[in-house]
C-alpha positions as a Markdown table, in Angstrom:
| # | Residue | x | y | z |
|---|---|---|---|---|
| 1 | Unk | 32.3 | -110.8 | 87.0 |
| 2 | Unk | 32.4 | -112.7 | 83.4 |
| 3 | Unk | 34.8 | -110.4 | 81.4 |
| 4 | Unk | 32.8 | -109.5 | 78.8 |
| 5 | Unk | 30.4 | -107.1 | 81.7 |
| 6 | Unk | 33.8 | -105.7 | 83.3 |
| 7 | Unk | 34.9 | -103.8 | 80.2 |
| 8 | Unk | 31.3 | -102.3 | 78.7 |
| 9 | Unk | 29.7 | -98.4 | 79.2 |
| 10 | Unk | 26.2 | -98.8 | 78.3 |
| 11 | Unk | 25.0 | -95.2 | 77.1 |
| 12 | Unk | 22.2 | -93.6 | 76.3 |
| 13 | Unk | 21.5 | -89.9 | 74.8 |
| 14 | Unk | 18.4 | -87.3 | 74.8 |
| 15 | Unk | 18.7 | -84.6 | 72.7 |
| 16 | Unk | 16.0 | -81.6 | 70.9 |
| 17 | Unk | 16.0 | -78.8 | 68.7 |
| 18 | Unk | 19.3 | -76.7 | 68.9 |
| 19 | Unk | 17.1 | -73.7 | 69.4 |
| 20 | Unk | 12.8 | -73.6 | 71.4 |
| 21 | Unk | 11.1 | -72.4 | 68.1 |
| 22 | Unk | 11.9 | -72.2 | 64.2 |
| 23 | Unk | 12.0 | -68.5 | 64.4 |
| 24 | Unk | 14.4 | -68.5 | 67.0 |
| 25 | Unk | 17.0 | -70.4 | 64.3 |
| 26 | Unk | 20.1 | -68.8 | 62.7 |
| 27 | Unk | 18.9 | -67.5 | 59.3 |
| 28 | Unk | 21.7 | -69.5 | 57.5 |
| 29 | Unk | 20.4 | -72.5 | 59.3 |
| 30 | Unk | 16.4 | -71.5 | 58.4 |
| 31 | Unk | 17.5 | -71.6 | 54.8 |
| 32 | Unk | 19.2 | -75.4 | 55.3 |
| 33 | Unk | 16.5 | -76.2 | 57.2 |
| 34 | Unk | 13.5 | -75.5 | 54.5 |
| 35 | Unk | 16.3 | -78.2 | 52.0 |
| 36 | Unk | 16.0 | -80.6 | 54.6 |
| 37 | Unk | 12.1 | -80.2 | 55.9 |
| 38 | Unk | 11.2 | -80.4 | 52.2 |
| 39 | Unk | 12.6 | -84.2 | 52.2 |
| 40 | Unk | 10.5 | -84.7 | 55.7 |
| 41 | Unk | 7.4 | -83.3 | 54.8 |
| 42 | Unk | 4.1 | -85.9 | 54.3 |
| 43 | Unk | 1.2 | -83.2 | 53.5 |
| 44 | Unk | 1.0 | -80.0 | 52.7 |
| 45 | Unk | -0.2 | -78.8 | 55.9 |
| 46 | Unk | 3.0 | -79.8 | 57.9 |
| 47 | Unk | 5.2 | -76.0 | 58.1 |
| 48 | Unk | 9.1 | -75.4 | 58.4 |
| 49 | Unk | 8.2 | -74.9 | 61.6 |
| 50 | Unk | 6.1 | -77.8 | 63.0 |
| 51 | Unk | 8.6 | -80.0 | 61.1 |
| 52 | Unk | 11.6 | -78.0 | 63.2 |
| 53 | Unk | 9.6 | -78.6 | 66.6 |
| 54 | Unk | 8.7 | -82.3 | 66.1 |
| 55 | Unk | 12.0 | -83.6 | 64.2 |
| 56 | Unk | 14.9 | -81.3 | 64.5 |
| 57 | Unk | 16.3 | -82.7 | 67.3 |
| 58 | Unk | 16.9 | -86.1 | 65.3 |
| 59 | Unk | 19.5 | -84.7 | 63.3 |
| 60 | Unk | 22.8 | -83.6 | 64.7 |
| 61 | Unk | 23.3 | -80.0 | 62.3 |
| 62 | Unk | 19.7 | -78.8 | 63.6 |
| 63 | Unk | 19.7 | -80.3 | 66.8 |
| 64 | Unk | 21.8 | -81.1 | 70.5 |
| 65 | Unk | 22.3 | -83.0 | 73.5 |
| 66 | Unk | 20.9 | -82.3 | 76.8 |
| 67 | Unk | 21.8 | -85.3 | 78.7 |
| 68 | Unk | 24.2 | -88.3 | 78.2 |
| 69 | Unk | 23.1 | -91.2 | 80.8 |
| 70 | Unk | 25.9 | -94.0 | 81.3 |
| 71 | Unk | 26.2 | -97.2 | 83.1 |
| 72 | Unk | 28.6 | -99.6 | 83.9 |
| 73 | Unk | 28.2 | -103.0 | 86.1 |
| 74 | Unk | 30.3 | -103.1 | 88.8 |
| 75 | Unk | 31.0 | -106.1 | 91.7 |
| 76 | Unk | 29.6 | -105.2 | 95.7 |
| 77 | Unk | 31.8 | -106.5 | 98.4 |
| 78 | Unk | 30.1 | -110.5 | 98.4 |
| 79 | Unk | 31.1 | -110.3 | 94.1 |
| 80 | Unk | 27.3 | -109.4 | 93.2 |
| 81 | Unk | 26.5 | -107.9 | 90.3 |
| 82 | Unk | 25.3 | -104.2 | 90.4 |
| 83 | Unk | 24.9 | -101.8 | 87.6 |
| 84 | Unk | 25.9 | -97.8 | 88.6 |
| 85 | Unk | 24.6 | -95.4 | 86.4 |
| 86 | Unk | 25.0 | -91.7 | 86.2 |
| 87 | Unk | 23.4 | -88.9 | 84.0 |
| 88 | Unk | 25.4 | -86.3 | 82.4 |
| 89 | Unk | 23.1 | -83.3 | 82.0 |
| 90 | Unk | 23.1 | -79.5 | 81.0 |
| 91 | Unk | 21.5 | -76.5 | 79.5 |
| 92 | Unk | 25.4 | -76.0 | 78.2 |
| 93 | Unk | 26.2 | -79.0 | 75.7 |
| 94 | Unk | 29.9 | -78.0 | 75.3 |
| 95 | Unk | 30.0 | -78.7 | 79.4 |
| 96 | Unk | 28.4 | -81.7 | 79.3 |
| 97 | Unk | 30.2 | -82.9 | 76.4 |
| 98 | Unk | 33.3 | -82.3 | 77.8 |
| 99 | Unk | 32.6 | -84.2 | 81.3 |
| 100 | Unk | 31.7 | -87.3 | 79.3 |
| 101 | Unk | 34.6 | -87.2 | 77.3 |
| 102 | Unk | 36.7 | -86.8 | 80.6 |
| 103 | Unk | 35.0 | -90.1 | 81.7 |
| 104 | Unk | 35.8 | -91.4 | 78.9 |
| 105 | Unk | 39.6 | -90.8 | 79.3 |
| 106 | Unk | 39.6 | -92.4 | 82.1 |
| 107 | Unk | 39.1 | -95.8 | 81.2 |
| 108 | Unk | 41.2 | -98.0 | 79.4 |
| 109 | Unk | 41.0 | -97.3 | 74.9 |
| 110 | Unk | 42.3 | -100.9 | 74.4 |
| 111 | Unk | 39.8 | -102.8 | 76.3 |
| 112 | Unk | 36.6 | -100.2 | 77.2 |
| 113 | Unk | 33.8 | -101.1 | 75.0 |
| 114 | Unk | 30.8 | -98.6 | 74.3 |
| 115 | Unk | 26.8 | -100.1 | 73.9 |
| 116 | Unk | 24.0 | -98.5 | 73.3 |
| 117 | Unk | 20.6 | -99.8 | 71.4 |
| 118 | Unk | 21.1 | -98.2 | 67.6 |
| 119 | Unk | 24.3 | -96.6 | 69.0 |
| 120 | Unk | 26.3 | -97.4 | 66.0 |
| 121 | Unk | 23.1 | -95.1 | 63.5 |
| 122 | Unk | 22.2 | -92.7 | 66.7 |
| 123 | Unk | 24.0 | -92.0 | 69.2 |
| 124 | Unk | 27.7 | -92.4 | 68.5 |
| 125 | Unk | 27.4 | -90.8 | 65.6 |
| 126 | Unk | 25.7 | -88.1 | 67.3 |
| 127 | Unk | 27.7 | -87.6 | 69.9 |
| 128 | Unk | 30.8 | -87.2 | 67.8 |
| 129 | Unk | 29.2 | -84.4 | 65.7 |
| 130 | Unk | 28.3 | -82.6 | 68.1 |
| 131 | Unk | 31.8 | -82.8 | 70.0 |
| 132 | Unk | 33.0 | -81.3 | 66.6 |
| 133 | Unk | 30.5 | -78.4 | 66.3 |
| 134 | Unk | 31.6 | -77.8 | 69.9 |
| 135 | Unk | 35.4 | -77.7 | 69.3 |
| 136 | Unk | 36.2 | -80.8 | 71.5 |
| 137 | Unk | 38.6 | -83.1 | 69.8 |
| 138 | Unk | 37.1 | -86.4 | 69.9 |
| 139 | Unk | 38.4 | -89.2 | 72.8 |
| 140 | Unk | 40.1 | -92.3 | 71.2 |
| 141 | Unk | 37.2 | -94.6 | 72.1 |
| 142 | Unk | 34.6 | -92.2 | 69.7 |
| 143 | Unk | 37.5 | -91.6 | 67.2 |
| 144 | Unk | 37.4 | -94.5 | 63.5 |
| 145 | Unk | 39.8 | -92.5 | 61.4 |
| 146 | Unk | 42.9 | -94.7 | 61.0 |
| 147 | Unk | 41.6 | -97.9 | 62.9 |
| 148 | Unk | 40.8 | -101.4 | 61.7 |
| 149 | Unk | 37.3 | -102.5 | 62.0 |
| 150 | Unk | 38.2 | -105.0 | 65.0 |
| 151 | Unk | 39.7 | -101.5 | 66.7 |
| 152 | Unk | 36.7 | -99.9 | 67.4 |
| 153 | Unk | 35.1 | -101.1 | 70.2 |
| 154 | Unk | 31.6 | -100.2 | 69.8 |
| 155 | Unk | 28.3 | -102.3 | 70.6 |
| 156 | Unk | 24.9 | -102.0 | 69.4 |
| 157 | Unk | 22.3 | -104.4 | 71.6 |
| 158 | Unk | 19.9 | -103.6 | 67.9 |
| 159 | Unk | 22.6 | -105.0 | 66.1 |
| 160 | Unk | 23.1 | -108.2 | 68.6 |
| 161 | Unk | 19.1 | -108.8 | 68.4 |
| 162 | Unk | 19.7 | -108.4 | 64.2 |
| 163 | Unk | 21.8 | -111.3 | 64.2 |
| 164 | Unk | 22.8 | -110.5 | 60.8 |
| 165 | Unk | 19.2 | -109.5 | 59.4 |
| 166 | Unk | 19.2 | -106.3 | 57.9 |
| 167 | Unk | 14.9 | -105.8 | 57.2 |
| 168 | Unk | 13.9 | -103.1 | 60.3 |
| 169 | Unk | 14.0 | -101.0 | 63.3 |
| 170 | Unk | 13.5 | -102.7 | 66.7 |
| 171 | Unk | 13.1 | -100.7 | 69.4 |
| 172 | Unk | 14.5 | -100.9 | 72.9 |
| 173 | Unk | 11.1 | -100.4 | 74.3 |
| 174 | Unk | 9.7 | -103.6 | 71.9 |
| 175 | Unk | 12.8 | -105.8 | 73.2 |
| 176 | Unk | 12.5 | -104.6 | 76.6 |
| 177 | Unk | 8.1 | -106.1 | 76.1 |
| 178 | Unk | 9.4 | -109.1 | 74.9 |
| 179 | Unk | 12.0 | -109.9 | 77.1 |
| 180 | Unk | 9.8 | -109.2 | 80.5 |
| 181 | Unk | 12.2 | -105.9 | 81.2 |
| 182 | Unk | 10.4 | -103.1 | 83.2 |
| 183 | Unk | 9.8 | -100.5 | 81.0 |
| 184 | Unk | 11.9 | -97.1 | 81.3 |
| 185 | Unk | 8.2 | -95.0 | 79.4 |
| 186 | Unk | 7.0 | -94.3 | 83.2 |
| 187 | Unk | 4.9 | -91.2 | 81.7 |
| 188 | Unk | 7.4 | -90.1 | 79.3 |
| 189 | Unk | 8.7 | -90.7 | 76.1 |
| 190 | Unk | 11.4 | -90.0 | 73.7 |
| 191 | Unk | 8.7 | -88.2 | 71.3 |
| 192 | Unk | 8.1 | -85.8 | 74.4 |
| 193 | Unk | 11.6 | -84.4 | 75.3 |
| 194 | Unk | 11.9 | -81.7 | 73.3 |
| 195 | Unk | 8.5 | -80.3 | 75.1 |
| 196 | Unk | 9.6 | -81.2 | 78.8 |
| 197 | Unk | 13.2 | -79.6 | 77.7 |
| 198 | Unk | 11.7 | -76.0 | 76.0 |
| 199 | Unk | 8.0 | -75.6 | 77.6 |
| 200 | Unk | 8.2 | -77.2 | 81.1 |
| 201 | Unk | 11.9 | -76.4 | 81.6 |
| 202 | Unk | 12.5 | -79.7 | 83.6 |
| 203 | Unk | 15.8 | -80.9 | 82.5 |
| 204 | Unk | 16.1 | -83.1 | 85.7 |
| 205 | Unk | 12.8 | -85.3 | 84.4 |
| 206 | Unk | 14.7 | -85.6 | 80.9 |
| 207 | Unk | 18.2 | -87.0 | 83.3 |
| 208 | Unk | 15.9 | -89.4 | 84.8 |
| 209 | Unk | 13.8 | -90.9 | 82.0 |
| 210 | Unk | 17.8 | -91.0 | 80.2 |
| 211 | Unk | 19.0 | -93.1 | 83.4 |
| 212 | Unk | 15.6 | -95.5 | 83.2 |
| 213 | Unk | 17.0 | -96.2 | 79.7 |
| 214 | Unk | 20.2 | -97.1 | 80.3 |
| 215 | Unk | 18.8 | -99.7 | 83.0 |
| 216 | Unk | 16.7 | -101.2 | 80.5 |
| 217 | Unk | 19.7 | -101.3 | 77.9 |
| 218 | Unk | 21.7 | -102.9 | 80.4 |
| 219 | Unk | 19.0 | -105.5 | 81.6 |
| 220 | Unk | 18.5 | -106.0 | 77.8 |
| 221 | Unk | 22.6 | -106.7 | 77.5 |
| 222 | Unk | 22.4 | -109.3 | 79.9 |
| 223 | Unk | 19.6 | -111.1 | 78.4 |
| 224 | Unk | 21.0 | -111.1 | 74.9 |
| 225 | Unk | 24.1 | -112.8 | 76.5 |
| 226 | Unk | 22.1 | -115.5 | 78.2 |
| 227 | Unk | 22.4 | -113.9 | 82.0 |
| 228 | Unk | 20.0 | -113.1 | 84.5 |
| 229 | Unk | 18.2 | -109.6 | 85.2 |
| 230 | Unk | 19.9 | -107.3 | 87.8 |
| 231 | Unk | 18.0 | -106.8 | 90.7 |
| 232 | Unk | 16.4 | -103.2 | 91.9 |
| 233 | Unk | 17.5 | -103.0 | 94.6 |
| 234 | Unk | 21.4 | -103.7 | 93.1 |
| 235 | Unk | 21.0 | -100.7 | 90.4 |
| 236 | Unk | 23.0 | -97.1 | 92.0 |
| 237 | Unk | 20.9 | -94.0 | 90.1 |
| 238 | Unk | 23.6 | -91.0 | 90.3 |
């Protein structure tokens, strides 16, 4: 396995609203979140609480994380490459939270790199915030204070595709289209996870659409460093 595959998690996160409706909100957090919807709102029509349903779950203060999907590429027995993945999901963010972290810790800080497609905007941040608001002490791959830009070992397959160019957005599901990757929107999407988590209850859907995205970050790693797709049939869904 080259050595720039051996050493990389590839994660991916789904998160919603911290709470199923607006009027279920803490009253402190109502009042912060009528400052903030203000900023979001594009008619007059749109409430505090259509805004709270459709784009709390963005933001880290209003919102959480119900499932943390990673995946790392691994060797079979005739050298191979495979890619395992394995979704970290539950109604109870400070357990899930805490189970990634311990995965975390038990890798290598010096060498373990992290990816994920606007990981360095979205989800990193995101995922150290919410380790905060949960009293978990962050692991030394999440944690910048005190280390040298060339310490933190953090990958963004956004960033690799920018090559420097700072004008938009490109989503995984637009690279994924151009580069001939299955796509992981097999009757869901991110727009529709808050929904499936609060009205259908189906947290196990939400795992797997998280898992189908990190297989499409990782076949999108691959092709932004000039290497073949994985096969199917070579991908372990945990």
């Amino acid at each position: 396995m080259l050595p720039e595959l051996r050493d990389v998690i590839l994660i991916d996160i789904e998160t919603v609203a911290c709470a199923p409706n607006y009027d279920a909100l803490d009253e402190r957090l109502k009042v912060q979140w009528a400052r903030k919807s203000s900023y979001l709102r594009r008619n007059g029509e749109e409430t505090d609480a259509d805004l709270f349903h459709a784009r709390a779950g963005i933001y880290a203060e209003f919102g959480k994380i119900v499932c943390i999907g990673a995946g790392k590429f691994v060797e079979n027995e005739e050298g191979k490459l495979m890619l395992r993945t394995k979704a970290y999901a539950d109604h109870n963010e400070g357990q899930l939270l805490s189970a990634f972290k311990s995965m975390l810790e038990r890798t290598d800080p010096m060498t373990t790199r992290l990816c994920a497609h606007n990981g360095k905007e979205f989800d990193f941040p995101y995922i150290c915030r919410r380790m905060l608001i949960n009293g978990i002490t962050l692991p030394s791959l999440l944690t910048l204070s005190g280390k040298k830009p060339w310490e933190v070992l953090h990958e963004d397959t956004m960033e690799l595709w920018k090559f420097g160019d700072f004008k938009h957005y490109t989503s995984l599901d637009l690279l994924a289209a151009v580069f001939n990757i299955p796509s992981s929107k097999d009757g869901m999407d991110g727009s529709q996870v808050n929904r499936v988590y609060y009205e259908d209850n189906d947290l196990d859907r939400i795992a797997s659409y998280c898992l189908r995205d990190v297989v499409v970050l990782a076949q999108l790693y691959l092709r932004l460093h000039g290497l073949p797709l994985i096969e199917d049939n070579n991908i372990i869904r945990a």
